[in-house]
N, C-alpha and C positions, 0 to 999 in steps of 0.2 A: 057308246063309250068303250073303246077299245083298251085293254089292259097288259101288258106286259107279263106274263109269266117267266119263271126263270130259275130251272132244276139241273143245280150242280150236281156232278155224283163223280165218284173217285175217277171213270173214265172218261164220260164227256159231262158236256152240258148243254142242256136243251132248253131253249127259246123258243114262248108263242105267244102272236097276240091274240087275244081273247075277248070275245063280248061278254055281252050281260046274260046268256043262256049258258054260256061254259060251255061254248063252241072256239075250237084252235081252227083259227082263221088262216093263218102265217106259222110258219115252225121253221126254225133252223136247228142242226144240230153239230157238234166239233170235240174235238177232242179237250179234254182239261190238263190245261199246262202242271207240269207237274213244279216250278218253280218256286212260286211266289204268290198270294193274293192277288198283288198287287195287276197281276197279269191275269188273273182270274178276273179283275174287274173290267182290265181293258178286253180281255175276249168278250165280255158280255156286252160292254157298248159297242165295242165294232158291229155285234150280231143282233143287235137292237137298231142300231144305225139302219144298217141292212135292210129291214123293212120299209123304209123308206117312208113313215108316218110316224110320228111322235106319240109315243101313249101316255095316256089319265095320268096314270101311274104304274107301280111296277112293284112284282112281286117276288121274293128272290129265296129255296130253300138250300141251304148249305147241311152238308153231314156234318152235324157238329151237335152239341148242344146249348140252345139259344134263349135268353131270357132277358126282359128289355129290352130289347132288338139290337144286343151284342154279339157276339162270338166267344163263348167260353170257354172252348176246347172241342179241336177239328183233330181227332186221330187219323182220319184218313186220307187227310190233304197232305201231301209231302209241304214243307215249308213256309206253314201258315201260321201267322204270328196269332196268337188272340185277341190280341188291342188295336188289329189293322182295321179301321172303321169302313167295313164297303160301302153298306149304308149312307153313310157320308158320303163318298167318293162320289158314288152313281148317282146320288140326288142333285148333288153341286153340279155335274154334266149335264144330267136332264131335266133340273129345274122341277121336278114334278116328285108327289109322295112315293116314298120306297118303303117295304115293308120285310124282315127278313124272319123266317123258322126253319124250322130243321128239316130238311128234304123227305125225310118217310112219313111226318106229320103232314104236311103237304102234300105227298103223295097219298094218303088216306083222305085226306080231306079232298081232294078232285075225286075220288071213289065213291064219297059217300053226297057229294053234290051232281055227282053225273053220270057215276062208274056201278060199280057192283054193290056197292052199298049205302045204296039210295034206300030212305025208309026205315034204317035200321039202326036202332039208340044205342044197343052196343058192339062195337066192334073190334076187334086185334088186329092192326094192320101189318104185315112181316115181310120187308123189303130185301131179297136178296142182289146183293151186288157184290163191290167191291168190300165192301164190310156186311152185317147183317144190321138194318134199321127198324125201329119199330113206331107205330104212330096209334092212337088210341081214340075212339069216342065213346064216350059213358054218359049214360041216363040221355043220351040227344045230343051231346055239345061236345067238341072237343075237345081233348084232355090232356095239359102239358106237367100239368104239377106245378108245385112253388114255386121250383126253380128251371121250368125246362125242359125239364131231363125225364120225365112221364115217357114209357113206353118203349125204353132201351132195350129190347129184348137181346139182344146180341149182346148186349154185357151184364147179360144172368149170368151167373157162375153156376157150372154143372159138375164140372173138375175141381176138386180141392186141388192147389198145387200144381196145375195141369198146364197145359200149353200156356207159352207166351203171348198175348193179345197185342193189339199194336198202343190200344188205354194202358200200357203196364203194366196191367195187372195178368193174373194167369186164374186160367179155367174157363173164362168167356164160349159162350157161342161162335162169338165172331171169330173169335181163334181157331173152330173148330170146321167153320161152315161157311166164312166169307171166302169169298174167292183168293182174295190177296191172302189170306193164311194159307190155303189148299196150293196155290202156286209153289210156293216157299217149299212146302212138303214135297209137292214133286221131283223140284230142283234136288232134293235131299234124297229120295227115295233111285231116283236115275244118276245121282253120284253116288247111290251106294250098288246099283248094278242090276236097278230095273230099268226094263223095257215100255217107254210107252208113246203113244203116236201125236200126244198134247204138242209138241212143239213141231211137229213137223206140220202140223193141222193147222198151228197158229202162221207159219211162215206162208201155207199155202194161201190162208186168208186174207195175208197182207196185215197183221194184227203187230201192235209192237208189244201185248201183254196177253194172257193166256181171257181172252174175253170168255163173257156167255156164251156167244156163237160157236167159241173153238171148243167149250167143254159139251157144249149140246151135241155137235158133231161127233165129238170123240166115243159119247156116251150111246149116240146112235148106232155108233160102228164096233162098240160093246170093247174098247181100250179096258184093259184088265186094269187098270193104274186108275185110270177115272170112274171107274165103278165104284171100285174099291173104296174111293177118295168120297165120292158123291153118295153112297151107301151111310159113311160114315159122317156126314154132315147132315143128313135126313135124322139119322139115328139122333143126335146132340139136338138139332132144332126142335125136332119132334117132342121131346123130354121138356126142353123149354119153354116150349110153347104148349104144352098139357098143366103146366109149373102155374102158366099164369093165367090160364082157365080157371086152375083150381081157385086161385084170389078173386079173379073178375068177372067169370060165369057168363062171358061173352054170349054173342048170340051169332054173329059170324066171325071169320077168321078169312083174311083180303091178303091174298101174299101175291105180292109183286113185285119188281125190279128187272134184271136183265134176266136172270133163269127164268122167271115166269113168265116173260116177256118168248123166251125161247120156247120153254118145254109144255107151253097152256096149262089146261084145265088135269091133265093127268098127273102133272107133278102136286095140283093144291089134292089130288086125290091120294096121294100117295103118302103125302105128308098129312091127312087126317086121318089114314088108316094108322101110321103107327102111334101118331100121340094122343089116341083113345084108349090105350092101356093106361096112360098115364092120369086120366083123369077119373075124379074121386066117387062124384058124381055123375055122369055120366047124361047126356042134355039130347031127347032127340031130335031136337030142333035145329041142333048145331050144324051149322055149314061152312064149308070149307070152298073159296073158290079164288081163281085169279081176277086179278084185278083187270076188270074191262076195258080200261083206256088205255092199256100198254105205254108207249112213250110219254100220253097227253096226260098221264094222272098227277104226276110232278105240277106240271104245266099248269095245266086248270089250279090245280089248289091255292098255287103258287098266285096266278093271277086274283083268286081269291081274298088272298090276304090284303095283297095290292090295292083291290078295289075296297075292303073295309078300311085299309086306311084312309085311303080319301075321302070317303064319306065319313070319319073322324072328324076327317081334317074341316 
């Protein structure tokens, strides 16, 4: 029984079909329309189409926050309504069950079914991309809360009054440490009369937005601008994620997305050295690592879900 997995993130979206071991058989992956849903949903059947075999079912995580298998607010999708039913849409298409959660819950959850945090009851999962995502399992099972919204590490408030986030509100992580706030900063920082090689790095790559790839490169070639920038986003995350130790007393810590996906095992080392000042208690068991399945961790989870709905159903 082959399943549909399918992990939107502010840049692309990644498609795979999946068996019943959480193995990605098929994968495609494309950029995300920066439009409309509605276009987000047709990318996803064309790229489902694509594989040229009909799946069980289909599993789908969007950055948002999701409960009832709605959408109740997507900060990081340019143009996305919340009452646009994908769900619906992609089911009516494929005739078959669709299942939808929030992309870094899903992305922990392919981690902890196949990835790095296999075995382990409780985990923080910390997804950097385009925004900052988080995803949670507690006591064995994973953890969304009442409504969803379990696990937002990116929209801890560490700044009273502080930066603008793209939720509205100010002080956020995500303000401090998502990529799409750090870009903004740059554009700001070289109209006020720095120097730095992010954009020329991006055009050499053929990138239309300052990707992981381009800030990995920058930071490899030691760009004073993306130091500076990426120093300062270790700093904020690090403090938030010691913040939510202190409440949850984790036993690992899975960070993954496109930086982790770039920069491996040394950046989850770098970010557990400094947010061990922050914690109260101090745990020696605690581990800090990336997540194993790079691109497929979306994926698998995603197909995940997919496959418990069916067997709902």
């Amino acid at each position: 029984m082959l399943v549909a997995g399918v992990d939107v993130g502010g840049t692309n979206i990644e498609v795979g079909l999946v068996d019943e071991q959480h193995q990605v058989l098929r994968s495609d992956k494309r950029d995300t329309p920066r439009s409309s849903p509605r276009k987000i949903a047709r990318t996803i059947v064309e790229m489902i189409e694509g594989f040229g075999e009909p799946p069980s079912a289909i599993g789908l995580g969007i950055p948002g926050v999701i409960h009832d298998g709605r959408v109740l607010e997507v900060p990081n999708l340019a143009g996305w309504d919340e009452s646009f039913d994908i769900v619906g849409v992609i089911e009516d298409h494929f005739g078959v069950p669709v299942a939808l959660g929030n992309d870094a819950n899903v992305g922990l959850l392919g981690e902890w079914l196949a990835g790095a945090a296999v075995g382990v009851d409780d985990v923080l999962g910390v997804w950097m991309g385009t925004g900052i995502g988080g995803g949670l399992i507690l006591n064995g099972r994973p953890f969304t809360g009442s409504r969803g919204a379990a696990g937002e590490i990116g929209h801890v408030i560490t700044h009273h009054g502080g930066a603008l986030c793209t939720c509205g509100r100010r002080g956020c992580i995500e303000a401090y440490a998502g990529r799409r706030a750090l870009s903004g900063v740059v554009s700001s920082m070289v109209d006020a009369g720095r120097h730095t090689s992010l954009f020329d790095i991006q055009h050499d790559e053929h990138k239309s937005k300052l990707t992981s790839k381009v800030w990995a490169r920058a930071l490899d070639e030691g760009d004073e601008v993306a130091v500076e920038l990426f120093d300062m986003a270790i700093e904020v995350l690090a403090l938030g994620i010691g913040s939510v130790i202190n409440v949850l007393d984790v036993d690992l810590v899975v960070i993954g997305g496109g930086m982790a996906e770039k920069l491996a095992q040394p950046l989850a080392d770098r970010i557990a050295d400094e947010t061990r000042p922050w914690i109260l208690h101090p745990n020696p068991t605690l581990k800090f690592v990336v997540a194993a399945l790079g691109d497929d961790s979306g994926i698998v989870g995603a197909a995940a879900i997919g496959r418990a709905r069916l067997l709902d159903n």
